[in-house]
C-alpha positions in Angstrom: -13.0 -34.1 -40.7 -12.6 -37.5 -38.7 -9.1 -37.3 -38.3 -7.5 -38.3 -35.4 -4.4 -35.9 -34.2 -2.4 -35.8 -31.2 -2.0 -32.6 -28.8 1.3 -31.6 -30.9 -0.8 -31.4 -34.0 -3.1 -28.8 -32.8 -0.5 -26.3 -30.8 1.2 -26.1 -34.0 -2.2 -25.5 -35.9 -2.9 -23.2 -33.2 0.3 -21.5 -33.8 0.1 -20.8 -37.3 -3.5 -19.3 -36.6 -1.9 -16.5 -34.1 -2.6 -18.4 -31.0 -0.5 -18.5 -28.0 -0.9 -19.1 -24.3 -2.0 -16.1 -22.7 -2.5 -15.2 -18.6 -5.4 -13.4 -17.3 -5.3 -9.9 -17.2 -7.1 -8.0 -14.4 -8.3 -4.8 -17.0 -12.0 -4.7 -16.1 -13.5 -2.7 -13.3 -15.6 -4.7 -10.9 -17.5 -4.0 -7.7 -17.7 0.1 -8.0 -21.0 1.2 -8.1 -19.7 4.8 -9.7 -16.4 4.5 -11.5 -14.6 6.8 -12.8 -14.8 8.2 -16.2 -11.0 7.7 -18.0 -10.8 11.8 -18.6 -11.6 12.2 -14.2 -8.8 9.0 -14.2 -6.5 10.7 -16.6 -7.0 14.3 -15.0 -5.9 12.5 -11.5 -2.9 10.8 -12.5 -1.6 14.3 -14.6 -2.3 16.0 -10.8 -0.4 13.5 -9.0 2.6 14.0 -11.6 2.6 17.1 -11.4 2.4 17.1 -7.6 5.5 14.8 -7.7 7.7 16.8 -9.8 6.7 19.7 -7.9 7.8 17.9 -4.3 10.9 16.2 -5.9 12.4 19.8 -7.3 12.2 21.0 -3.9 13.4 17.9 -1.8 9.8 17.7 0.2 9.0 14.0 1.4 6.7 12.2 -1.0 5.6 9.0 0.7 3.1 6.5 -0.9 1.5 4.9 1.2 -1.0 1.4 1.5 -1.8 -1.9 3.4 -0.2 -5.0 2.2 -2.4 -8.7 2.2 -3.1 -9.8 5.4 -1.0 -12.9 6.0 -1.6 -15.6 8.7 0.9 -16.9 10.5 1.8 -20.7 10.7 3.2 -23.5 8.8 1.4 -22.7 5.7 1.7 -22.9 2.1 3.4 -19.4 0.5 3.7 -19.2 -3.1 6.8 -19.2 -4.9 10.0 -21.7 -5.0 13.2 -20.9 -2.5 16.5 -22.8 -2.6 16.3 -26.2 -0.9 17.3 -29.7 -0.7 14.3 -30.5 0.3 10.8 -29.3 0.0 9.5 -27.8 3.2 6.6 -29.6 4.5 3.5 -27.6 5.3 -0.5 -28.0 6.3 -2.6 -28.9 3.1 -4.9 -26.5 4.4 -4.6 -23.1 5.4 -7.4 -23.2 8.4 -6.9 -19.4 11.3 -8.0 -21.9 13.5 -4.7 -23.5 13.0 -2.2 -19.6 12.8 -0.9 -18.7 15.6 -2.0 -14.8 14.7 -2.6 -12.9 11.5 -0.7 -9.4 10.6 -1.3 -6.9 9.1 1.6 -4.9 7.0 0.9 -1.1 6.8 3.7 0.2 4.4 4.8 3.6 3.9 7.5 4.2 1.0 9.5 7.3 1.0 9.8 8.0 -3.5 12.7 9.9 -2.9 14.8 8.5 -0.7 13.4 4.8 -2.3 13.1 3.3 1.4 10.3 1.5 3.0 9.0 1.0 6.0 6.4 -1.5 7.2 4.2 -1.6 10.5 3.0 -5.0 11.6 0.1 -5.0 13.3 -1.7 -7.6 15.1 -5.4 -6.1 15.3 -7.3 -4.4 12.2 -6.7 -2.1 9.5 -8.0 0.6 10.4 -7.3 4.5 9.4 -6.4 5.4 12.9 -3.7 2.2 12.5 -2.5 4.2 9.7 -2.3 7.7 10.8 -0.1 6.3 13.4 2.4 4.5 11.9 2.6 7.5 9.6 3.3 9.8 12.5 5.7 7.0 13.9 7.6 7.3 10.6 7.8 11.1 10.4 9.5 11.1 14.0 12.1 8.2 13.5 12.8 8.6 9.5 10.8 11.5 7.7 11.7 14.3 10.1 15.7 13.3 10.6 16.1 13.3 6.5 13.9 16.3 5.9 14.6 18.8 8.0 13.8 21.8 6.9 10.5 20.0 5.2 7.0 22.3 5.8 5.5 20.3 3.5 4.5 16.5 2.9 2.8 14.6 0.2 1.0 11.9 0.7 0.0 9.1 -2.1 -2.8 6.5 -1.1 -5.9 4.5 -2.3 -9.4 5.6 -2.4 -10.0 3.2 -0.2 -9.5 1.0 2.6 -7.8 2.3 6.0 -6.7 5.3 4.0 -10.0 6.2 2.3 -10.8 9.8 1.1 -14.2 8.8 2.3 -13.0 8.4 6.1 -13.2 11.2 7.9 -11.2 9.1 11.1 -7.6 9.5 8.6 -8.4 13.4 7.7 -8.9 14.0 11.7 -5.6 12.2 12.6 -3.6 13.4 9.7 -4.8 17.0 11.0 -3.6 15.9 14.5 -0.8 13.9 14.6 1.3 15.8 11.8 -0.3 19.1 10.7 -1.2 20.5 14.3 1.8 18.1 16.3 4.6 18.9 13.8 3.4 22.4 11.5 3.2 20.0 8.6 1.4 21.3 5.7 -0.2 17.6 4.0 -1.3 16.7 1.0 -2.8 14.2 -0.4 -3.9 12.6 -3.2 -5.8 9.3 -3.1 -5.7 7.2 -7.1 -9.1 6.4 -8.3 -10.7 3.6 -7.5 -9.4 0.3 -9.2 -6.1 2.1 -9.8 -4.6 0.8 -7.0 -1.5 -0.9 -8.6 -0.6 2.6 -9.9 0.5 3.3 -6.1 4.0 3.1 -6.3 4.4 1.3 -2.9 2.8 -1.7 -4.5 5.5 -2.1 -7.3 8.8 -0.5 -5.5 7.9 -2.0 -2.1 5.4 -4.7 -1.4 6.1 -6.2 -4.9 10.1 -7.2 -3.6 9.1 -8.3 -0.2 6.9 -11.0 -1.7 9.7 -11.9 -3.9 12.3 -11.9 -0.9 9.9 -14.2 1.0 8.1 -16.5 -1.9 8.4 -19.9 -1.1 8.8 -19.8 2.5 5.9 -20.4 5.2 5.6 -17.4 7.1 5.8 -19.4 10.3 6.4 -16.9 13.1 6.0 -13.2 13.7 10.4 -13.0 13.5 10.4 -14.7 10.0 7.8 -12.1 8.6 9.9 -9.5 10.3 12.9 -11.2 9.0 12.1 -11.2 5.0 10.9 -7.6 5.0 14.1 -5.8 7.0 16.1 -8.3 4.3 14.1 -7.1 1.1 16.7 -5.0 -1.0 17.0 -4.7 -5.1 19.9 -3.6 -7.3 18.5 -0.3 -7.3 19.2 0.1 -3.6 15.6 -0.5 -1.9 16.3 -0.9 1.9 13.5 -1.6 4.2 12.8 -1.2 7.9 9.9 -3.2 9.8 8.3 -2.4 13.4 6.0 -4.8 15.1 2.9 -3.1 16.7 1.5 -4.7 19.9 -1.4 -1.9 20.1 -4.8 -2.8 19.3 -7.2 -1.1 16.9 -10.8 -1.7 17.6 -13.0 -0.8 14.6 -16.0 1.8 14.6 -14.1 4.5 15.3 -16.5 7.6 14.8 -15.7 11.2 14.3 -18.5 14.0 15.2 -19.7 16.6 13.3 -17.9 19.0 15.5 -14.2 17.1 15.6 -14.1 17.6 11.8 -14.9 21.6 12.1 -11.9 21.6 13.3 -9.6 20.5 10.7 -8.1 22.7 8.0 -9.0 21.5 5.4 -8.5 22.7 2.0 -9.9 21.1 -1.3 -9.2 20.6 -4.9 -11.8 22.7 -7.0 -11.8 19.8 -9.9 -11.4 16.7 -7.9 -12.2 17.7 -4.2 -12.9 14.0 -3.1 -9.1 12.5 -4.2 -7.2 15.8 -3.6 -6.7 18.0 -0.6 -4.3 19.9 1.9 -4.5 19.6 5.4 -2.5 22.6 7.5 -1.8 23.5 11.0 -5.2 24.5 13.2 -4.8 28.4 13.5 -4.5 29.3 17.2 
């Protein structure tokens, strides 16, 4: 209309039209070349409840299970403010060349007993990294509390280092807790771009970002530091190992290795859901 106004002006013409400021909300499915269908979603996510009730009635471990962000170590930028009198100074630019390493944070979170634990590896992510540091868990923490537990369930992604596609993390599960320990495993992967269903990724990795936002995550004892500190009110405590071992990636599996497994699969959704038992001598 020609009429000049000032920023003031239009929020409160915006206001009075329903506007408001809104953040982005990450809703829409990107990068899957065959995603899932909402009924195959909503079947999934009524198995894995009922596979959690099931476990939780009869005091059998449920552990979810997931990598966190790779995070480079150095004087770098983290987001988030911390307590200080004054700002810590860090590189404007957050360049490997300049990290003294990179880890990478392979979480396990026990539902039940709401306890986490986090490997810190050095290397890759790959599903042999993550078989082991589940195996590592069941002997230190899993076995101790769960005695008289035949019976495990496992909650993970479709993808990544714990992919129902990789047939490296059905071969070690089958080793180093079905056959090692007489472990009967399930597991149940959430569908693809469901990932923040996982309950490790708002009970667990969620608080340790929070314990550690605002601080550069300068040496390999500060990350290690924030995560065995992470707690909440509803009493979240955390253990955290660092892994020296490398993990080469392009580990294969033959044809025959995977005859071997026992593996037994869901008739609706055999991809995301299956059991894994001892190898019959």
């Amino acid at each position: 209309m020609g009429i000049d106004v000032c920023a003031n002006t239009v929020r409160s013409l915006l206001k009075k039209m329903q506007y408001s400021l809104k953040v982005n909300h990450k809703t829409l499915e990107s990068g899957l070349k065959n995603p899932p269908d909402s009924e195959q979603r909503d079947k999934q996510f009524v198995h894995i409840a009922g596979l959690r009730e099931q476990f939780a009635k009869m005091i059998n471990p449920i552990i979810s299970v997931d990598t966190k962000k790779k995070e480079l170590i150095g004087n770098f930028k983290n987001k988030g403010r911390s307590w200080q009198k004054e700002p810590v100074k860090v590189k404007d630019h957050d360049f490997p060349t300049d990290a003294i390493g990179k880890v990478v944070p392979y979480g396990i979170y026990d539902t039940i007993a709401n306890t986490g634990t986090v490997f810190l590896g050095t290397s890759c992510d790959t599903p042999r990294f993550a078989t082991e540091s589940i195996e590592h868990w069941w002997k230190t923490e899993g076995q101790p509390s769960y005695r008289h537990a035949k019976e495990i369930l496992i909650l993970a992604d479709s993808g990544g280092s714990n992919s129902y596609r990789s047939r490296v993390w059905k071969f070690n599960i089958q080793q180093k807790l079905c056959n090692q320990f007489g472990l009967k495993v399930y597991v149940s992967h959430y569908p693809p771009g469901c990932s923040k269903w996982n309950p490790i990724e708002h009970r667990l990795f969620s608080e340790i970002s929070k314990n550690w936002q605002g601080r550069p995550l300068d040496s390999y004892e500060t990350v290690l530091k924030y995560i065995r500190t992470t707690k909440t009110e509803s009493g979240l405590f955390v253990k955290a190992h660092f892994v020296r071992k490398k993990y080469p990636k392009g580990e294969a599996i033959t044809n025959q290795e995977m005859n071997k497994i026992s593996i037994e699969k869901n008739q609706e959704m055999p991809d995301w859901n299956y059991i894994l038992s001892p190898a019959k001598m």
